[in-house]
N, CA, C and O of each residue as an XYZ file, in Angstrom:
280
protein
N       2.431     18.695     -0.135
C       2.045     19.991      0.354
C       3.236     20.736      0.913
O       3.181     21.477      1.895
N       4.216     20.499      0.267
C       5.663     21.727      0.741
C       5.712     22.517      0.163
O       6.817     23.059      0.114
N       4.523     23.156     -0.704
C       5.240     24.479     -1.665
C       4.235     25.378     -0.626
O       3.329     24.897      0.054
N       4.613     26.732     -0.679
C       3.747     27.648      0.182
C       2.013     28.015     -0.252
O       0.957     28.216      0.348
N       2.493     27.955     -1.641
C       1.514     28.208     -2.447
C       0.305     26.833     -2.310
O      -0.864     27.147     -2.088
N       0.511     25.996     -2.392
C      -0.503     24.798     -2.011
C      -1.172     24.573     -0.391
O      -2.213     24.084      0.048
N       0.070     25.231      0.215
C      -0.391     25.601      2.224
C      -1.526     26.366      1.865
O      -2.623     25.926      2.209
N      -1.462     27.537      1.172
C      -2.007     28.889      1.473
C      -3.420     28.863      0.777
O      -4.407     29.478      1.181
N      -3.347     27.887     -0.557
C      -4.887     27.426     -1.239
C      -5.819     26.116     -0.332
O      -7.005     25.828     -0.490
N      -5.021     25.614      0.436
C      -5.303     24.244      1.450
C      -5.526     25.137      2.369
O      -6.097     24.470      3.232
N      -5.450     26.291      2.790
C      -5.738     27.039      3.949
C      -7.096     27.631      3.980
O      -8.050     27.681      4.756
N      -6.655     28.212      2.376
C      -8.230     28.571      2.105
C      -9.420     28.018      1.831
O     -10.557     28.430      2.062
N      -8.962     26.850      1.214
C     -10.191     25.994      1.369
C     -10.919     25.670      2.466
O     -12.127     25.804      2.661
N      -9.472     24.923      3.651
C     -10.212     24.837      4.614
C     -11.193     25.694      5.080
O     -12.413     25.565      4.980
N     -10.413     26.776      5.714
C     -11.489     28.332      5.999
C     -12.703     28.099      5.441
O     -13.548     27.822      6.292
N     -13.192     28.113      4.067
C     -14.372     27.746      3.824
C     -15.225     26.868      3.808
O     -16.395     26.795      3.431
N     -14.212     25.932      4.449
C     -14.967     24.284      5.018
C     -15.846     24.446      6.379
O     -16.985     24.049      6.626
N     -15.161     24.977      6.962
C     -15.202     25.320      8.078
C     -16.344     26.363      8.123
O     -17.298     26.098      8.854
N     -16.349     27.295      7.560
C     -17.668     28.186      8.068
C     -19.062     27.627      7.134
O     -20.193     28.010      7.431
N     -18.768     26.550      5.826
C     -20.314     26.268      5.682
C     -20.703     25.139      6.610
O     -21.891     24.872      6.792
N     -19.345     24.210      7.434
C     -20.004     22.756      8.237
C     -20.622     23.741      9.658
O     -21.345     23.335     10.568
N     -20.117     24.979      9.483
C     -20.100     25.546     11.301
C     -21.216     26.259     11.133
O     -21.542     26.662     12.250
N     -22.434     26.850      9.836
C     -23.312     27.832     10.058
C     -24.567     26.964     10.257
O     -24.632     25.758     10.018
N     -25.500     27.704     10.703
C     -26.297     27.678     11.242
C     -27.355     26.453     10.206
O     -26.441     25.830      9.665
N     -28.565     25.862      9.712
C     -29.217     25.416      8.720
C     -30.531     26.476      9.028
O     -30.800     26.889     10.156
N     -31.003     26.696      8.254
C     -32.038     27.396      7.747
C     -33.041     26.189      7.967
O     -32.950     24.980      7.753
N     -34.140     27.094      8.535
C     -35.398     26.384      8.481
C     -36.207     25.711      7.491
O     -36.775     24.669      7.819
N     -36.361     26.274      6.058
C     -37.075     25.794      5.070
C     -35.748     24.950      4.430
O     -35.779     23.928      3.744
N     -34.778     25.595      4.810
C     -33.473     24.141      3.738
C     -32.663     23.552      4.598
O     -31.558     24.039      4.840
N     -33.178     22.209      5.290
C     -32.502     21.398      6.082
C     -31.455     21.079      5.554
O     -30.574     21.180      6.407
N     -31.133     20.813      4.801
C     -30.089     20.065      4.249
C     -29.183     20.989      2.642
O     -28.841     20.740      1.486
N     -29.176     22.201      3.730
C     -28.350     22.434      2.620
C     -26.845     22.663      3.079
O     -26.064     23.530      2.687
N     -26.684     21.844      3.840
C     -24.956     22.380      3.974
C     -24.126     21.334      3.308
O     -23.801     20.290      3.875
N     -23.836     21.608      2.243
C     -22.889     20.630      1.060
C     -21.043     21.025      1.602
O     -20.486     21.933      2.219
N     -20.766     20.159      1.151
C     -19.450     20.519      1.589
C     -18.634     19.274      0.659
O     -19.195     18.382      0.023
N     -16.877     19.545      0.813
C     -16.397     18.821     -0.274
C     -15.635     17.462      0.467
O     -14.758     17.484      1.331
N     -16.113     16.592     -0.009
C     -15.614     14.972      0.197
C     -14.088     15.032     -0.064
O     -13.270     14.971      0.854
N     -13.803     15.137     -1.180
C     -11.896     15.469     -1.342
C     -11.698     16.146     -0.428
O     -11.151     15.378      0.363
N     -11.786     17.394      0.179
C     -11.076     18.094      1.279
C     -11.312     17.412      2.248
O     -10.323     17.113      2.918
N     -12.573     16.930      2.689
C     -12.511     16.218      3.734
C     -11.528     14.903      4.239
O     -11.048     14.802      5.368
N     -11.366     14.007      3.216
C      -9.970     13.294      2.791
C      -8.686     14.014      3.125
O      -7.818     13.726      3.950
N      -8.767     14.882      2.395
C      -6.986     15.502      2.732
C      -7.533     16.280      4.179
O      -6.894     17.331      4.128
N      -7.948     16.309      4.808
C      -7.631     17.357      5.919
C      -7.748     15.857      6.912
O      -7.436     16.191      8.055
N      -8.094     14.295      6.871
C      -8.475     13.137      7.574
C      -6.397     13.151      7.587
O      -5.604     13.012      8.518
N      -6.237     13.331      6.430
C      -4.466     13.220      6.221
C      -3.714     13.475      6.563
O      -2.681     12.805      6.570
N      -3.965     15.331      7.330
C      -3.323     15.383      7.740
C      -2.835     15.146      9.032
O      -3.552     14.287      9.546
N      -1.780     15.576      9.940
C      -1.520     15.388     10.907
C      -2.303     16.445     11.712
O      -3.042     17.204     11.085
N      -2.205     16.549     12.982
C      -3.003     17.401     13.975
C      -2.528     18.458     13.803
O      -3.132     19.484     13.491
N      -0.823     18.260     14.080
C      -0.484     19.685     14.130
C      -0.465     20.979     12.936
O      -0.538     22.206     12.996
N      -0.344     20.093     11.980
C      -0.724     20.556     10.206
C      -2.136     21.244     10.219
O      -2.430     22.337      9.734
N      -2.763     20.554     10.734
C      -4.654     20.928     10.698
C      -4.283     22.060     11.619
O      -4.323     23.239     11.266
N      -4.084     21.836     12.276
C      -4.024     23.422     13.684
C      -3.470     24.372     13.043
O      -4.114     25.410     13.194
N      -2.511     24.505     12.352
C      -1.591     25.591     11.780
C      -2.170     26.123     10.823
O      -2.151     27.334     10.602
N      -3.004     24.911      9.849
C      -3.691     25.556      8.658
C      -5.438     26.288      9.414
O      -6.000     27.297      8.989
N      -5.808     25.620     10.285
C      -6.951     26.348     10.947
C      -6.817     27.773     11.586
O      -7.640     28.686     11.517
N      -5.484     27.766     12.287
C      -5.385     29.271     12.682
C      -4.638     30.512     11.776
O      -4.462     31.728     11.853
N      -4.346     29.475     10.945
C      -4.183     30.565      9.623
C      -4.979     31.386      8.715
O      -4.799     32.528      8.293
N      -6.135     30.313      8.464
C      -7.132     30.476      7.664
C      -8.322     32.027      8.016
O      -9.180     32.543      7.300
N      -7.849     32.358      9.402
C      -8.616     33.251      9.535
C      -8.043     34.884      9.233
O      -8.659     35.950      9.225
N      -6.654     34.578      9.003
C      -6.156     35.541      8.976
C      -5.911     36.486      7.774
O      -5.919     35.900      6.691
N      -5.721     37.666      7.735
C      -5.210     38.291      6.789
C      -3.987     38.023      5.747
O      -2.967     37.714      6.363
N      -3.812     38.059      4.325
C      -2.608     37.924      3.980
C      -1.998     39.078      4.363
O      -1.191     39.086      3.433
N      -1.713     40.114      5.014
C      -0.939     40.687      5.166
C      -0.794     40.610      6.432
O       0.263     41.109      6.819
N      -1.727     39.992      7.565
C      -1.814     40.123      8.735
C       0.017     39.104      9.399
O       0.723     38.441      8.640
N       0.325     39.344     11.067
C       1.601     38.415     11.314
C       0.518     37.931     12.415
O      -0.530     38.404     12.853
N       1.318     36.693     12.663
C       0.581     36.071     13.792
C       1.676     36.305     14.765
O       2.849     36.183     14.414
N       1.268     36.711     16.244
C       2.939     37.038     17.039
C       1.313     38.093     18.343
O       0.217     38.650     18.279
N       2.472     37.655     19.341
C       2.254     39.118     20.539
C       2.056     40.392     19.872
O       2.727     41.121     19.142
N       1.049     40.400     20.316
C       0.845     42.260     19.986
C       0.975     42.935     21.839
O       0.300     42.668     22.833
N       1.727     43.531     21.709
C       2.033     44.689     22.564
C       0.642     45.662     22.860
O       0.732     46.671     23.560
């Protein structure tokens, strides 16, 4: 995972890991929150600080900077 391009698709995945394990379940479909076993593996992989960087990334804009705003 050193090319930017594999950060930035591992980012996005996560992001979407993350908001179907985090929503709510629906009443008539208990069990519908599916989610992916391989990602779950590679994100067990990575390190903490890797997971943190790709989690607070994931919400962001591609054009957005992360930094102090004034």
């Amino acid at each position: 995972m050193t090319t930017k391009r594999s950060k930035s698709r591992l980012a996005g995945e996560l992001g979407l890991f993350v908001q179907q394990y985090a929503r709510k379940a629906h009443a008539l479909d208990p069990n519908d929150r599916k989610y992916d076993r391989k990602l779950e593996k590679k994100m067990k992989q990575l390190s903490p600080f890797e997971l943190s960087e790709l989690l607070s990334d994931a919400g962001e804009e591609p054009g957005e900077q992360r930094g102090d705003e004034d």
